[in-house]
N, C-alpha and C positions, 0 to 999 in steps of 0.2 A: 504494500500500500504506500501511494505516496503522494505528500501533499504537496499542493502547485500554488498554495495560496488564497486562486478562483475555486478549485475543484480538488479532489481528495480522488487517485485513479485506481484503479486494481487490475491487475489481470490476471485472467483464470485461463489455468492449462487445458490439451487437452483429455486431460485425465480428472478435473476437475468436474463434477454435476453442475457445478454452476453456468459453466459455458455454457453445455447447451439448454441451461433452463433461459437462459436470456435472450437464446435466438429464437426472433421471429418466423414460424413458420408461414409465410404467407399465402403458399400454396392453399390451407387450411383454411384461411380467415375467409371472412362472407366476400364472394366475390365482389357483391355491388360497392366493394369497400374499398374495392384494390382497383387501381390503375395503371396501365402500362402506358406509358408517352411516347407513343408513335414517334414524335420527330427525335427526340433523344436515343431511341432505340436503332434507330436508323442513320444519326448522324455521328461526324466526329467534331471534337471542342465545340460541342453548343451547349447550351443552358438554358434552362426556362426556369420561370417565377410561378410557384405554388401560394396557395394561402392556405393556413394550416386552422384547421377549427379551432382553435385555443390559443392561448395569449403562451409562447414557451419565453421563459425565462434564459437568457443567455447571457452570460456576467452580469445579472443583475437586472440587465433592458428584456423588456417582454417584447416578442416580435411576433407579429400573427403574419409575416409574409417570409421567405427563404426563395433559395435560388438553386436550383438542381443542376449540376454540371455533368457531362458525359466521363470526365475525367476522375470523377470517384471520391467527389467531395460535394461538401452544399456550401454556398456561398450566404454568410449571415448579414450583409451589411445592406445597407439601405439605400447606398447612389451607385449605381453600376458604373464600373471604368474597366481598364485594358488589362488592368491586371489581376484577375478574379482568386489566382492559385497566389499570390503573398501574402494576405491577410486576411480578417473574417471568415474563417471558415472552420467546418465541421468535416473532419478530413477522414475517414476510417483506411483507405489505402487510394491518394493522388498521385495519378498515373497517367502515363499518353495511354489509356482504352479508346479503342474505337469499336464501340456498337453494330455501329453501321458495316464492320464487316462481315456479320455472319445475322446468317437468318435464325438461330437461336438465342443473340442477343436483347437481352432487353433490360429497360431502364424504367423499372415501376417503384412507386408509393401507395403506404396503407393510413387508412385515418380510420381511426375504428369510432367515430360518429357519425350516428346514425344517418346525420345530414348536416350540412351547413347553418341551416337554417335553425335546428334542430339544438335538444344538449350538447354541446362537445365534448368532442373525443378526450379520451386522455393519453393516447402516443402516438405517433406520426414515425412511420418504417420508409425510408425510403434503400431500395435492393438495387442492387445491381449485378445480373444475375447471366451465366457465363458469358461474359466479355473476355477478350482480347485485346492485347496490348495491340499497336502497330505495328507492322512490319515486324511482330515475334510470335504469331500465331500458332506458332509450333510449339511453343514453350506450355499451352494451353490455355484452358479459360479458368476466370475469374469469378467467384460468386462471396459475397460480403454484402453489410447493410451497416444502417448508422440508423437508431430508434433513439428518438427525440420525445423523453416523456413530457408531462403536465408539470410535473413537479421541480424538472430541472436537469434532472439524470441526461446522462448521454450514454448509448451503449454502443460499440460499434461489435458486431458478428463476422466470424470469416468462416464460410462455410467451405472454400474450397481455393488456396490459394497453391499453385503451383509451382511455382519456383521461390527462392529465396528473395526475397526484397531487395537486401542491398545489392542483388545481382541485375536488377533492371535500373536501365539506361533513363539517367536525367538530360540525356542531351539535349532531346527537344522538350521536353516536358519537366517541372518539379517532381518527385517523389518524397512524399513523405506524408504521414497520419498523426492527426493529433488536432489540436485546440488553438484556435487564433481568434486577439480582437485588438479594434486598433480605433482612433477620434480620428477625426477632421479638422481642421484649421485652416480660415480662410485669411492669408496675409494678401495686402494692395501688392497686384502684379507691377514690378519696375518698368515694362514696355507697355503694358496699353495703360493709358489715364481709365481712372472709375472702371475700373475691373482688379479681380482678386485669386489669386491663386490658390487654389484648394491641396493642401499638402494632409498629408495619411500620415500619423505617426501610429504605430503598432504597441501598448503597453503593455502587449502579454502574450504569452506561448506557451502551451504545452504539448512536448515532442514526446510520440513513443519511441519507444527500443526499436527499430525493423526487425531487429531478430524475433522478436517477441512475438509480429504479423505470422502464423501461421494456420494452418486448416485447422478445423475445430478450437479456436478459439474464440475467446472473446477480453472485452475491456469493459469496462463500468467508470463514469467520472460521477462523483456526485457533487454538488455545488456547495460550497462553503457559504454561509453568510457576507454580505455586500451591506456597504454604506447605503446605498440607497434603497434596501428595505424597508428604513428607518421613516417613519414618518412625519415623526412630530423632532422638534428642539431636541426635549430630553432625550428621549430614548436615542438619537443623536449623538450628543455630549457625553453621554453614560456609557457607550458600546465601548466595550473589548475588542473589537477584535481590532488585527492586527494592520489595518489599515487608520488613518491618520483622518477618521472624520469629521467631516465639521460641517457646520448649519449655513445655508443661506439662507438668512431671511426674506430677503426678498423675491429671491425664486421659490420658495419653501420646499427646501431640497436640500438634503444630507448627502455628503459625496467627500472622494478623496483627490475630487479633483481631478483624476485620471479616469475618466470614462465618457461614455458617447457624447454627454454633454458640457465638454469641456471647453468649446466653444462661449456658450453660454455664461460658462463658471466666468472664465477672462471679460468678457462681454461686462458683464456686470458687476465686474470686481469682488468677487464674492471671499476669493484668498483676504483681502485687507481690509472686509467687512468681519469676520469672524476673528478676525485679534484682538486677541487681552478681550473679549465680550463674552458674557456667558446668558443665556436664554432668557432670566429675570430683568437682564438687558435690552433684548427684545420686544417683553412685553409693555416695556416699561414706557415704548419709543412711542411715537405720538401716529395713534390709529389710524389718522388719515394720510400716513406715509405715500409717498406712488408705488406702486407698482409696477410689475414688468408689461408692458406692452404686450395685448394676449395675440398680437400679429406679428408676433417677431419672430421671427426664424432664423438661426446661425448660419442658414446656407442660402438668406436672401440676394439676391446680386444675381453678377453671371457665373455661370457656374461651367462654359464651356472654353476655361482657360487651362493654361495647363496643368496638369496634376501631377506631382512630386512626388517619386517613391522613395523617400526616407531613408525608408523601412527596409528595402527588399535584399533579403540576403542573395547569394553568391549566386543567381540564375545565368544558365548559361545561353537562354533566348530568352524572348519577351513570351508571356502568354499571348495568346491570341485567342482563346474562349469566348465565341459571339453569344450573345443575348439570342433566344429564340425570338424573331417578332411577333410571330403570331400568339393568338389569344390559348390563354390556357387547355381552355375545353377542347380546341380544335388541335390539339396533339394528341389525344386520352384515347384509350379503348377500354371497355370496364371490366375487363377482364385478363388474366395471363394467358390466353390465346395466340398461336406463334402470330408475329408481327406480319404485317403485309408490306412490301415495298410500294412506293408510288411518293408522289412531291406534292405538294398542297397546290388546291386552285388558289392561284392569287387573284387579288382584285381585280385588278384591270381586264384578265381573262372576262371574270363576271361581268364586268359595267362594258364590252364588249359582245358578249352575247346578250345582256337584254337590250343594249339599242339596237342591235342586226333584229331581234325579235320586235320592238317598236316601229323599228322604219319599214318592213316586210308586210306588218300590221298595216301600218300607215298608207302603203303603195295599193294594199286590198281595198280597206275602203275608200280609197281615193276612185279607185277602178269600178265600184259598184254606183258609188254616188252617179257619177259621168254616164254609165251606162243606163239609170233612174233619169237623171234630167239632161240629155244631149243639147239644148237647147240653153244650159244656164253658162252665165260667164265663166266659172271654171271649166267648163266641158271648151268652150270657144277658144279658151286660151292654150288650153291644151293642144288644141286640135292647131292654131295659128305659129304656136311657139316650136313644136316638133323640133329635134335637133336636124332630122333629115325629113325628103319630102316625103308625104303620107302614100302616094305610089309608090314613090321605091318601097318603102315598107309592106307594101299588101301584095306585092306583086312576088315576094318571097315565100310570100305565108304558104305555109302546108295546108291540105282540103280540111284540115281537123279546126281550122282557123276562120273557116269562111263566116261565121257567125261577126265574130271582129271584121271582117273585111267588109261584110255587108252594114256594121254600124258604120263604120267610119265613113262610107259610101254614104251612105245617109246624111249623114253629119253633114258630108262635102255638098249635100245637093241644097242642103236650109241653108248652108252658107250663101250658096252662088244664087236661091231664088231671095235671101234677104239682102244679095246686096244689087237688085234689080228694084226694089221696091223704092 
């Protein structure tokens, strides 16, 4: 067992009962629960965004949204950028997999609530279930999970890993498993005026062993108490634990100052609000103090400057891990059913076939009306404007046509007797 400060980790052999009482068998669970995401199961380095029925707890921040990557990790942070494998993330084995090369690959999640709408769940499995690495297919496939309970736990299961870990290749890809979270900080960019540069600094990490990554294991993190469970002043001022926290009163928020909202914390001076003051101080302060602005946001500005990675240890490429753009639903099958290949309709295909269907529309009753009143200004104009002349036209027609040849004949005779009159 061993403590990381955030999380308190264990890992069970496997010779231990505990490993496999911790893995999820999802095969088992109610299918309508389980999802396989079509475009993850089929692609390489992409990711899509889940929303999870419940509020999970992760250092502390409750997050009801996450980000599923092909690569064997979930991504926990909330602004998406270029580099998804350096920080925030829930890592059980980060790896170049690619899905997308085998038709037994697939990239599903379980939420065992009933519905969205509904009570929520209390654990959220996402599997990733025999993949292959790239270009090491040989070496065989992959099957593991990362179960994200209600209460805070992280479990990661390795139901079937094949080679040794520290033997697969970070050339193009990070490897490694384990716990990351990291703030934001917008500092004024030195080249453009009124614009700010958003810099990621990472205050935490927990790395496992790779040796440790084998078949029938698993890990267990459980969470330690955080500052910002705290709600009130005292209970505040009064904690133990081993973090340094302290009250803002004006945001009324207990923190150590290193977490998501540290923006915020500098923002509103909150570090040299809380010196030498203790809470009877607080109260003490004149009620109609101001308050924080309930429109403020640490990330208001532009936010498409560039982004600083601090943080990023020794990588030997950039990630390249695209966001999936399409909408959640529209990757999902509701069940572990082998995947089908095929590429989503895109829009424009769509907004392409209903106008061909509109204007097809449009030309029929254009044609019937004309053919009802031969005699009204549309039908004349028609018949006047022709890009060619109405002879050469009838004079091609096929016998099956003669019905048209005989209109337009017609047409040409009210013409020539209205314009006698």
């Amino acid at each position: 067992e061993d403590n990381h400060s955030y999380y308190v980790s264990r890992v069970y052999g496997p010779s231990e009962p505990r490993s496999r009482e911790l893995w999820v068998d999802v095969a088992k669970a109610n299918q309508s629960q389980v999802k396989v995401h079509r475009i993850l199961s089929n692609t390489h380095r992409q990711a899509s965004r889940v929303v999870l029925s419940f509020d999970f707890p992760f250092y502390g921040h409750p997050l009801r949204q996450i980000t599923i990557a092909t690569g064997g990790f979930i991504f926990m942070g909330d602004v998406v950028h270029r580099m998804l494998t350096a920080t925030q993330y829930v890592a059980p084995l980060m790896a170049n997999f690619n899905p997308g090369c085998s038709d037994n690959s697939t990239v599903a999640y379980f939420d065992n609530a009933r519905s969205l709408l509904s009570s929520p769940g209390t654990v959220f499995v996402v599997q990733w279930d025999h993949v292959y690495l790239q270009d090491r297919e040989d070496k065989g496939s992959f099957t593991f999970q990362a179960a994200l309970h209600q209460d805070g736990r992280i479990v990661f299961g390795y139901k079937e890993i094949p080679m040794p870990v520290l033997e697969i290749s970070s050339s193009q890809h990070p490897v490694k498993a384990g716990l990351s979270d990291a703030f934001m900080i917008l500092n004024p960019s030195p080249d453009v005026p009124e614009s700010r540069r958003r810099t990621i600094f990472e205050y935490h990490r927990v790395e496992l062993d790779p040796s440790k990554v084998t078949s029938t294991t698993a890990v267990e993190f459980t969470p330690l108490p955080t500052c910002l469970q705290h709600r009130s002043c005292d209970t505040c001022m009064s904690s133990d634990l081993i973090f340094n926290c302290s009250w803002c009163h004006v945001l009324q928020r207990c923190s150590s100052g290193f977490d998501r909202y540290r923006q915020e914390w500098l923002s509103y001076g909150c570090a040299q609000e809380a010196e030498g003051r203790t809470c009877e101080d607080f109260r003490d302060e004149d009620s109609f103090s101001s308050s924080p602005d309930s429109s403020f946001s640490p990330f208001d500005g532009d936010l498409t400057t560039t982004s600083s990675s601090l943080f990023v240890d020794s990588l030997t490429t950039e990630d390249d891990t695209k966001l999936n753009p399409y909408a959640e639903e529209e990757g999902l099958q509701n069940n572990l059913s082998p995947k089908t290949k095929g590429s989503p309709l895109h829009l424009g295909t769509i907004v392409g076939i209903v106008l061909a269907i509109l204007l097809l529309a449009a030309i029929i009753l254009a044609g019937i009306y004309i053919n009802g009143h031969p005699t009204s200004n549309a039908a004349l104009f028609f018949i006047e404007y022709l890009p060619l002349p109405i002879s050469s036209l009838t004079r091609h027609m096929p016998a099956s046509c003669f019905h048209l040849r005989d209109f337009i004949d017609s047409i040409q005779a009210q013409l020539a007797l209205a314009g006698t009159l």
